[in-house]
C-alpha positions in Angstrom: 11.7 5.2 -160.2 8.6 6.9 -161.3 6.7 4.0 -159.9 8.0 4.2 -156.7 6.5 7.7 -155.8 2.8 7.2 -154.0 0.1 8.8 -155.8 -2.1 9.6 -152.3 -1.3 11.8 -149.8 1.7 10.6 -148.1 2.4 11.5 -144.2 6.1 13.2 -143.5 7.6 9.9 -143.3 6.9 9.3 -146.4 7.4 12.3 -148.0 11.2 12.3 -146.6 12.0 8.6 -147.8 10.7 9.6 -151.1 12.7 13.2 -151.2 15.7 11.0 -150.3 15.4 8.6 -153.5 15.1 11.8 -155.6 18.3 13.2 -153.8 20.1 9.9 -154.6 19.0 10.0 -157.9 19.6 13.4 -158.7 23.5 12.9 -157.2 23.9 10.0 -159.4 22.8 12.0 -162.6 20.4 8.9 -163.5 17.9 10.7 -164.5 16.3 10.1 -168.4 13.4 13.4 -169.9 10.8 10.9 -168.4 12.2 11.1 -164.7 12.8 15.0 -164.9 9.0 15.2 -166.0 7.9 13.2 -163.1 10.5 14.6 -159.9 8.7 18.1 -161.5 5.2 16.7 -161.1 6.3 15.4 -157.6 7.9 18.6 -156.0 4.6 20.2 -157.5 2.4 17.9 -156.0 2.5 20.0 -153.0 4.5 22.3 -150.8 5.5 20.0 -148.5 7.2 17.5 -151.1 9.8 20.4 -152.3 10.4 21.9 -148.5 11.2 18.2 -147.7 13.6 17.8 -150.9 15.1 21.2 -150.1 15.7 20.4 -146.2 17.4 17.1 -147.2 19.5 19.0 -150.1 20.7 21.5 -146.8 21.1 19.0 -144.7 23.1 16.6 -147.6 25.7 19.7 -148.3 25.8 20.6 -144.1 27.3 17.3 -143.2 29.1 16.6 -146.4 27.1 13.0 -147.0 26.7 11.0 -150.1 23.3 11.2 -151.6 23.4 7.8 -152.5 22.8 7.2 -148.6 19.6 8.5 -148.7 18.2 5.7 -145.5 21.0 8.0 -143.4 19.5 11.2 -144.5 16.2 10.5 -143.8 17.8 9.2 -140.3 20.1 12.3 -139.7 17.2 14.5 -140.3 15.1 13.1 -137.3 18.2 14.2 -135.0 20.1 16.9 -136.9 20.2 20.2 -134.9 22.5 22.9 -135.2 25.2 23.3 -132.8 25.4 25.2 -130.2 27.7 27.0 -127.3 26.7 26.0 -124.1 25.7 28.9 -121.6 27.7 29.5 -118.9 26.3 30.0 -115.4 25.9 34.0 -114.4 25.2 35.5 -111.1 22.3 38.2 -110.9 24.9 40.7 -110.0 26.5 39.8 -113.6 23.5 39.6 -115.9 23.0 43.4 -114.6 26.7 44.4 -115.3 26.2 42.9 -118.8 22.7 44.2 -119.4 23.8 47.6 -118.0 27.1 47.5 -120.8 24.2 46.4 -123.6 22.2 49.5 -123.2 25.3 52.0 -123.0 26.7 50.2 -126.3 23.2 50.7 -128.0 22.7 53.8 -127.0 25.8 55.2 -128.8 24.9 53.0 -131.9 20.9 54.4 -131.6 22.4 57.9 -131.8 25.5 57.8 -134.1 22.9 56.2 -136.6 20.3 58.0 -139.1 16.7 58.3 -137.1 14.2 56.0 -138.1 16.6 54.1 -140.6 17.6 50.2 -140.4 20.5 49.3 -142.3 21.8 45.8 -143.6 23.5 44.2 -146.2 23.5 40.6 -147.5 25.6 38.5 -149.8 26.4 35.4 -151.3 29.5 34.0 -152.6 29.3 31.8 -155.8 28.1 28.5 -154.2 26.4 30.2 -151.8 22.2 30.4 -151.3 21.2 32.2 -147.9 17.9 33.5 -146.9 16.9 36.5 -144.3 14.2 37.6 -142.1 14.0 40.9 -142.5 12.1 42.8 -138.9 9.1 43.5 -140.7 8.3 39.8 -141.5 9.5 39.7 -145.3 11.7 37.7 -146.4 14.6 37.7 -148.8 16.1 34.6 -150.7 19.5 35.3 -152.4 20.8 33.0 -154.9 24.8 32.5 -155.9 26.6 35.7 -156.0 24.7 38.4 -155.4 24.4 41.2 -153.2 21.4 43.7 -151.7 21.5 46.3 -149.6 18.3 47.2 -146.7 17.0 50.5 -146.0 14.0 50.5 -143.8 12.5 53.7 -142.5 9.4 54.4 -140.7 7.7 55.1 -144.4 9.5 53.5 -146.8 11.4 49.7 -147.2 13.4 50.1 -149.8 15.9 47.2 -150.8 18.4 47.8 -153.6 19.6 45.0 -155.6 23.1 45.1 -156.2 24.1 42.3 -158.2 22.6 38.5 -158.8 19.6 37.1 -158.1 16.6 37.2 -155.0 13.0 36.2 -154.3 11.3 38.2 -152.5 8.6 37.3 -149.9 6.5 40.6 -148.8 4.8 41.1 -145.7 1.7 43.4 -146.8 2.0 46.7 -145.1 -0.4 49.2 -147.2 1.5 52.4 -145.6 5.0 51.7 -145.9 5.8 50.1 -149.4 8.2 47.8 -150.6 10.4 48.6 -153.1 13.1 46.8 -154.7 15.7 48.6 -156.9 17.9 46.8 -159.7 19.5 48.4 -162.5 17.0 51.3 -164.2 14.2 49.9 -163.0 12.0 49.9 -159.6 10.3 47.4 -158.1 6.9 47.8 -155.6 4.9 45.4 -154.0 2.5 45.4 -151.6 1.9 42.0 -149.7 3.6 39.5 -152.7 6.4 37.3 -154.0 8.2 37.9 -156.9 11.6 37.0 -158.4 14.3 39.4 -159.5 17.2 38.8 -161.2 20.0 41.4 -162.0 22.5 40.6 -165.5 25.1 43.1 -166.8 22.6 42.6 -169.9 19.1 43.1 -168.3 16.6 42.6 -165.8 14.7 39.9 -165.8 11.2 39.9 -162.6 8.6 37.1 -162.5 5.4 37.2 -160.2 4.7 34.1 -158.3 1.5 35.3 -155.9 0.1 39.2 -155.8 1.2 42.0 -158.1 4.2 44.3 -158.1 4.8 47.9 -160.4 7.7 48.1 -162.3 9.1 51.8 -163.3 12.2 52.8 -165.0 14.4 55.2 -162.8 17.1 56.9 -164.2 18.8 60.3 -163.7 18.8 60.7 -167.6 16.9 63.6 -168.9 16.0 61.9 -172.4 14.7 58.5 -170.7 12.8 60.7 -167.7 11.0 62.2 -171.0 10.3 58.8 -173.2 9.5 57.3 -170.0 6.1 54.9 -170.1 3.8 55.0 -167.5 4.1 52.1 -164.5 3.7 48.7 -165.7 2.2 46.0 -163.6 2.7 42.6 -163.7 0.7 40.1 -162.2 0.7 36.5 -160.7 2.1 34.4 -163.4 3.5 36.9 -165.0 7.5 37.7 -166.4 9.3 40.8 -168.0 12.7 40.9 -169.0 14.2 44.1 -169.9 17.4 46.0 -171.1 16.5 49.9 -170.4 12.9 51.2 -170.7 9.6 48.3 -170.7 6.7 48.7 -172.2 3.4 46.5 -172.0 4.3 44.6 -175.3 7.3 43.2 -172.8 5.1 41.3 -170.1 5.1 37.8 -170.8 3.1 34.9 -169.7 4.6 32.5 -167.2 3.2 28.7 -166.4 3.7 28.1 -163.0 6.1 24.9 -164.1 8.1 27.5 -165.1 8.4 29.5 -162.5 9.2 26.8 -160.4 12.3 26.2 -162.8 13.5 29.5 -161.9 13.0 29.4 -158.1 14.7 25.4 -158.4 18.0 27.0 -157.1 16.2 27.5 -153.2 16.0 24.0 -153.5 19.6 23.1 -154.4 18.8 22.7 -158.0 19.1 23.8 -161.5 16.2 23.4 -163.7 16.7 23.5 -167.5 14.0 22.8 -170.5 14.9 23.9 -173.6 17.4 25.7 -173.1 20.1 27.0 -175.3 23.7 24.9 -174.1 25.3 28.3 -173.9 22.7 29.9 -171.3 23.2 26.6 -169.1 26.7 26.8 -169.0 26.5 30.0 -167.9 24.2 29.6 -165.2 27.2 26.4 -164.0 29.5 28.8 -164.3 27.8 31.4 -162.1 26.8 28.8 -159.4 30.4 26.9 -159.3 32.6 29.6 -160.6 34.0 27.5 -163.4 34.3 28.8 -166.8 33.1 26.6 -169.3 33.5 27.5 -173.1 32.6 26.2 -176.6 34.9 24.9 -179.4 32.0 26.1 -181.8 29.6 28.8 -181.6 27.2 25.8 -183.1 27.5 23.7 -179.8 26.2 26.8 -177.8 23.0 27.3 -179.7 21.8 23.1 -179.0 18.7 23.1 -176.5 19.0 21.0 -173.2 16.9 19.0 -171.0 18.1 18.0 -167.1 17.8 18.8 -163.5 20.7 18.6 -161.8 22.2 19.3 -158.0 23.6 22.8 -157.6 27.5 21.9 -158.2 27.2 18.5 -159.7 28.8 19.7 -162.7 30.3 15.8 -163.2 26.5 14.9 -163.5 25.8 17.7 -166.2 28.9 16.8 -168.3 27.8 13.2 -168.5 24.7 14.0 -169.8 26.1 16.3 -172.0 28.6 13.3 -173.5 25.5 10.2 -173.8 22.5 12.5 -174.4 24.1 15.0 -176.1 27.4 13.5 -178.2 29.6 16.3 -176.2 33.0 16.0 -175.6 34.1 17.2 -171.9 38.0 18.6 -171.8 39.4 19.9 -168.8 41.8 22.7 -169.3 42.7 23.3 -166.0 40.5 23.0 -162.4 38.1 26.1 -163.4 38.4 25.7 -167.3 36.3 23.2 -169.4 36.2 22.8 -173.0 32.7 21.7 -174.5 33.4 20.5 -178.2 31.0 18.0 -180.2 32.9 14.3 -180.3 32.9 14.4 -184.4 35.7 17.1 -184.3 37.7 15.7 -181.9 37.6 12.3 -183.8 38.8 15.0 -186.9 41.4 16.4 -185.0 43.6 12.6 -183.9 
């Protein structure tokens, strides 16, 4: 496939009929290290190749199509449009009725509410990516199963994040910061995007364009006291944290990688390297199935793939070629991972 993809600048035409072999290709699970390397060259090539790839990915899920039909893809995509109620007719004498009922209703809302202070709350279900517009221009992208909370006042955007993961897109505003709160630690940023991602182990924040200040809050009296000064990270830059960072925490980040960390907002999981028990877990968080290891040994083997967000019949084949894996369904949400010499011991 890797000689398929056009080295020049394609036009959108192009770019969708080539985001649509990926997508068939990537449904399939017919993908060998040499593919991966090049579908991550591809969506890097430029913005518009991994918007396309994650439009087509939405629009796949949306009307429940096989990515192996990726010529009606790119076809539904020139005419998909959501759906919509059609409006009925109003006389002038009811628009004002309504418009008249609007204003009363807001006007108890406006004062039964604090002053100055907007209020929301997203989530996601397991399965479920979302993104929102908040009114100030920023946005918020929420991966599978998590949860923040909005307070914006006329000082202060504060966003509190509850559980999961979310990338954060900032509009700059110089006089009213923007501050994200996970765990013990605080977030600001001031005209950036950066990635946060909340575990019942630590805190994990990559940079991806500006610079954000990261401060441990906590209403402990020996922690307020041993606490560091503000750390800042920068563009290419990741911490992961338990409690308290310091400096000696910040870690470099290549930009390939932190486009394996954002491959969920594009219907994908990314892995390189990575320990078998850290993948599973991030299956498991996205589909809800619990996957465990015969062996502690299995867990600790690394693992290459990219795979669609819920294809998990695509990860366990690789995992039995590639990988020598034996896949044993316990029940619907229960897999057993075990290596195929001790199931050969145990007949």
């Amino acid at each position: 496939m890797s000689n398929e993809i056009s080295r020049d600048i394609p036009n959108t035409s192009v770019i969708r009929t080539e985001a649509g072999r990926w997508l068939a290709q990537l449904e399939t699970g017919d993908l060998d290290h040499a593919d991966v390397e090049v579908l991550r060259e591809w969506m890097g090539r430029s913005p518009k190749h991994t918007a396309e790839l994650r439009k087509l990915a939405k629009l796949s899920r949306d009307l429940n199509l096989l990515a192996e039909m990726s010529d009606s893809l790119n076809d539904a995509a020139d005419f998909y449009h959501p759906i919509t109620r059609k409006r009925p007719d109003f006389s002038w004498r009811g628009v004002m009725l309504v418009g008249c009922l609007i204003v009363a209703v807001l006007s108890i809302g406006w004062l039964s509410r604090p002053v100055g202070v907007e209020s929301q709350v997203f989530a996601t279900k397991a399965g479920e990516y979302d993104e929102h517009r908040l009114s100030d221009g920023s946005v918020i992208a929420l991966n599978t199963s998590s949860r923040v909370s909005v307070a914006y006042s006329e000082h202060l955007r504060e966003i509190h994040l509850q559980a999961g993961e979310a990338f954060f897109t900032v509009t700059r505003n110089a006089n009213r910061p923007f501050v994200v709160k996970a765990g013990t630690q605080q977030v600001e940023a001031v005209g950036t995007a950066f990635l946060v991602r909340l575990d019942a182990s630590q805190i994990e924040v990559s940079v991806t364009e500006g610079k954000v200040r990261l401060t441990t809050v906590s209403e402990n009296t020996a922690v307020k006291a041993s606490r560091p000064e503000s750390i800042l990270l920068e563009t290419g830059q990741s911490l992961k944290v338990q409690f308290t960072p310091t400096a000696g925490d910040v870690n470099p980040v290549t930009k390939t990688e932190l486009q394996r960390k954002l491959a969920w907002r594009e219907g994908l999981l990314d892995f390189h390297k990575t320990a078998l028990s850290e993948v599973v877990r991030e299956v498991g968080r996205h589909t809800g199935i619990e996957i465990v290891f015969k062996d502690a040994e299995l867990g600790s083997r690394e693992f290459d793939g990219l795979f669609r967000v819920g294809e998990t019949e695509s990860l366990f084949e690789a995992l039995k070629v590639r990988y020598g894996v034996e896949v044993t369904y316990l029940d619907t949400k229960r897999v057993l991972l075990s290596s195929k010499k001790e199931s050969e011991e145990n007949l």
